[in-house]
Structures are given as C-alpha cells and as structure tokens.
N, C-alpha and C positions, 0 to 999 in steps of 0.2 A: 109348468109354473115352477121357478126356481123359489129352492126355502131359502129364509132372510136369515141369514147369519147374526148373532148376538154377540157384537162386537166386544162385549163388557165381559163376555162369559168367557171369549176365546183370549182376552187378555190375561184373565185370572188365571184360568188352566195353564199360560203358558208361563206366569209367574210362579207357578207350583211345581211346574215341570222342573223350572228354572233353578228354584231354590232346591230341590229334592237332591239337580246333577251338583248344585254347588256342595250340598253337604255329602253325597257319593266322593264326589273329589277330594274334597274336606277330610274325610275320614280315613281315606287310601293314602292322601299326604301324612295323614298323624302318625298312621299304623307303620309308616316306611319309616319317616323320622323316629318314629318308639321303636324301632327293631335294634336291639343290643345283638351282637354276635360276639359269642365266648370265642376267639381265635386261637389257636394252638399256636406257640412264638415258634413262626417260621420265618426263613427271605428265603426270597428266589433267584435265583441266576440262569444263564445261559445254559449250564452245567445242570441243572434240577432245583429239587427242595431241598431246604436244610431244618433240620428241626432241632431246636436247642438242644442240646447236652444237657438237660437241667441238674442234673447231681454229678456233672463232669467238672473234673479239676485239672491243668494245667501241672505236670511235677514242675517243669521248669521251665517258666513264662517266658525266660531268653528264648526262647524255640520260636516264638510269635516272629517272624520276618516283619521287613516292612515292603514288604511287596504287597501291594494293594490289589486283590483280585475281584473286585466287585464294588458296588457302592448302591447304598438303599436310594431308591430315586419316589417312592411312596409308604407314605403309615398308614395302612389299612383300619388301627382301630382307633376311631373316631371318625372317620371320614367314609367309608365305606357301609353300605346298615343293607345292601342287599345280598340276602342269603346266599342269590344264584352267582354273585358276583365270581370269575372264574380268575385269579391270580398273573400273573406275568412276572416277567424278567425285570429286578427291577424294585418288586414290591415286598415289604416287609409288615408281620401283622404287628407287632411294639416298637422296633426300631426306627428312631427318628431320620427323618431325608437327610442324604448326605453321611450319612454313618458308613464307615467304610471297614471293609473286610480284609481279613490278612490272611495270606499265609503261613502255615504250622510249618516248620522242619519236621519231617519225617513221614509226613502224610502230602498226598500228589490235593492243588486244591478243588480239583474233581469229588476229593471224599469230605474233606474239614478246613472249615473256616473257624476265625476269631475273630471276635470285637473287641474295644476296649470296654468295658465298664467298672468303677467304680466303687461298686456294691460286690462283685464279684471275688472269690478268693483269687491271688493269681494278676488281679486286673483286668481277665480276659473273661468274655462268655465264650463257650463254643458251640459250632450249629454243624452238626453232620449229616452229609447228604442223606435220603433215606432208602436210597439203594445200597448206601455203606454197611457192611455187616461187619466187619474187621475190630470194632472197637473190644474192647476189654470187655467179660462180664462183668457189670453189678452187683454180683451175687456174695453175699454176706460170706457162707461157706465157705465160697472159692478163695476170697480175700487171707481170709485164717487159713487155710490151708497154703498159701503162697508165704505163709510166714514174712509179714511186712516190717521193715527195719526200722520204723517207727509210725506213732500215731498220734497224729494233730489233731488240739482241742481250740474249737471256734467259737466266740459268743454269738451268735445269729447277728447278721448284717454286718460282723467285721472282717476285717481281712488280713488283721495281724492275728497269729493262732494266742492264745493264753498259755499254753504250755506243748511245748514237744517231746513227747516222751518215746525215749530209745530204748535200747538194750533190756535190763532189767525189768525197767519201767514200761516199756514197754510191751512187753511180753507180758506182765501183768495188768495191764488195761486193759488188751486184747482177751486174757482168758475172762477178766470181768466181764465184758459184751457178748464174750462166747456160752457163757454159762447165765443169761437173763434166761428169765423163767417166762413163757409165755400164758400173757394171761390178758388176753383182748377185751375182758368184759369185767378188767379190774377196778371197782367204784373207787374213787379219789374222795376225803371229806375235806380235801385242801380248799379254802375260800379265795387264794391268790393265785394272780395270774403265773402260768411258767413261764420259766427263765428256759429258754431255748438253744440248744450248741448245735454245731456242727462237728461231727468226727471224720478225720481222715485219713486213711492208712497207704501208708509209703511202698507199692509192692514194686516198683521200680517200673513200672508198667511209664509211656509218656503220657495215659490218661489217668488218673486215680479217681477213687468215685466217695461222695460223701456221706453222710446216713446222718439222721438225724435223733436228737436227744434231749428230754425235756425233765424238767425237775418243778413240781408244782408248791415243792415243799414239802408237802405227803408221800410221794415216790419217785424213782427218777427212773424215765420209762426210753427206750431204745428202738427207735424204728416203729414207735407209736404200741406196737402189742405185746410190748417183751418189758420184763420188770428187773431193774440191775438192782442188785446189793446196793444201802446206802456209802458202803465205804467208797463207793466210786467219785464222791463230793469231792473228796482228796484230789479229785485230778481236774477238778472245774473252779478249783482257785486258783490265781494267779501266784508263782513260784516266789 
C-alpha cells in the first residue's frame, strides 16, 4: 500500500529549502561584493610587472619620450573584489583605462615605464619592471656619501620645490639630516597636525629617490624615526 504524501508539508519544506539557498546565495553575493583588496600599484604589459617607483624621481623629465609603449586597458581597484583574480597584459591596479605609458631615455622599456601624473614631482610616476634590479639604492647613507650637488625641499603634494639648496647650503642641510638623532619611540606633546615635505637630493643618478619629513610643531622628524635640529625650519620656508 503506497503512503499518501502531505502535499502542504512537502510544500513548506521546499519553501524552506528555498529560502535557506536564497540566503546561501544572498550572503556569498554580499561577502564577494564586501571584499576590498589592498592592491600594490602595478600595470602589466606584454614585457612583465611594473611596480611603482614610489619614492622615485625623475632628474630630468625631458628623458620621458613620447613613444608610447603600452596602454592601461583595465583599473582593477574598484571593479575587481576577487582575491584569486590572476592579472593580465593590459591591466592596472589605480591607473585609469586608457592611461598610457612612455618611454624613459636611457632605460630599454623592457625595465622602466612612465606615466604622466600631476600630483607627481617631475610630472611623471614611474613603474619598474620587477625583474629590474639595476635602479639606484634608496639608501640614506649611500646618497651622503655620493656627495649630492644639491637638495630639494617639497611641501607634500607639490611639485614646484620651496627652495633648492646648493653648494654651501647645501652641504649644510645634508649634514643636518645626516646627524638626526634616532629616536622611534620619541613622544610628541604637539596637538596640531604636521606639516609634511619631501627632500631630494641631486646625486646625478637619472633616478633620485625622496625621503620624507614632518614638523608637528614640537619636532621635526626625518624618515619618520630620526629627530633633526630645529634649526632645520630655516630650510622649509620659502626664500
């Protein structure tokens, strides 16, 4: 004898079923949509990865060609949110589509690319493949011991310097930065926000590299853990 199915019960169970898969889905959709990914500012070309230069300067922007060796054809952040996503030729993680890449004089564009941007000292950002090893050290030490011919002071976000200082002057700014006192774990009682520069030193290199410098009003600090002399204020006002 066959059992009589309860057609009311097999309905509910399958509304429940129903609703259970809609909020599985529901919630798989939220957590794809809510995924932020921190991206490292790269693009990619045919050629590899390029990874910003982020504290790279341009000595002289005339070097930028206008030979066009590439062009961003996607902006991965915003519009990309999966982790496993695998990059291509083509794609860039901040640069807008259509942004288009130059040639450096003096470097094959196999190693270094430039953009224009605006915010940039120079005009230009620059993005080095990450097979490139050839660029300049960054290293504080090496820069003073290259005895640089002079050293550019920036206010954060601009791109004309506030003062260039040469010869004398500059040899004296240099040994100010050279002789901050490190001290990482130095308390501030300053209540205002810093005023923040950029320093750049001229070592004739086609890359120069910047460092940065902050004045809270309480002390004015170099590369974030190193403490300068206040007489360094001297060189962060405009001549």
């Amino acid at each position: 004898m066959k059992k009589k199915t309860n057609s009311k019960n097999s309905s509910a169970i399958a509304l429940v079923l129903l609703a259970c898969l809609t909020l599985i889905v529901g919630c798989a959709d939220w957590q794809h949509r809510a995924t932020v990914i921190d991206w490292v500012d790269f693009v990619k070309t045919d050629d590899g990865t390029y990874t910003n230069v982020s504290n790279g300067v341009l000595r002289d922007p005339d070097t930028v060609t206008r030979d066009v060796v590439g062009e961003v054809r996607k902006k991965l952040d915003g519009s990309v949110h999966n982790p496993a996503y695998r990059s291509k030729p083509g794609d860039a993680a901040y640069l807008e589509k259509g942004t288009e890449l130059y040639q450096v004089d003096g470097f094959a564009p196999e190693d270094l690319v430039a953009v224009q941007s605006d915010n940039d000292i120079g005009g230009y950002r620059l993005y080095a493949n990450d097979e490139y090893d050839r660029l300049p050290k960054a290293d504080f030490k090496s820069i003073v011991r290259a005895e640089p011919s002079s050293v550019s002071v920036y206010a954060f976000g601009e791109v004309q310097p506030i003062r260039v200082a040469s010869g004398e002057q500059g040899k004296t700014l240099t040994e100010m930065l050279r002789q901050a006192v490190y001290t990482p774990d130095y308390p501030s009682d300053a209540e205002q926000e810093p005023a923040l520069y950029q320093i750049v030193f001229d070592t004739g290199e086609p890359i120069l590299y910047r460092f940065y410098l902050t004045d809270d009003g309480d002390t004015v600090r170099f590369r974030s853990d190193y403490q300068v002399k206040d007489d360094i204020r001297d060189f962060l006002k405009i001549p």
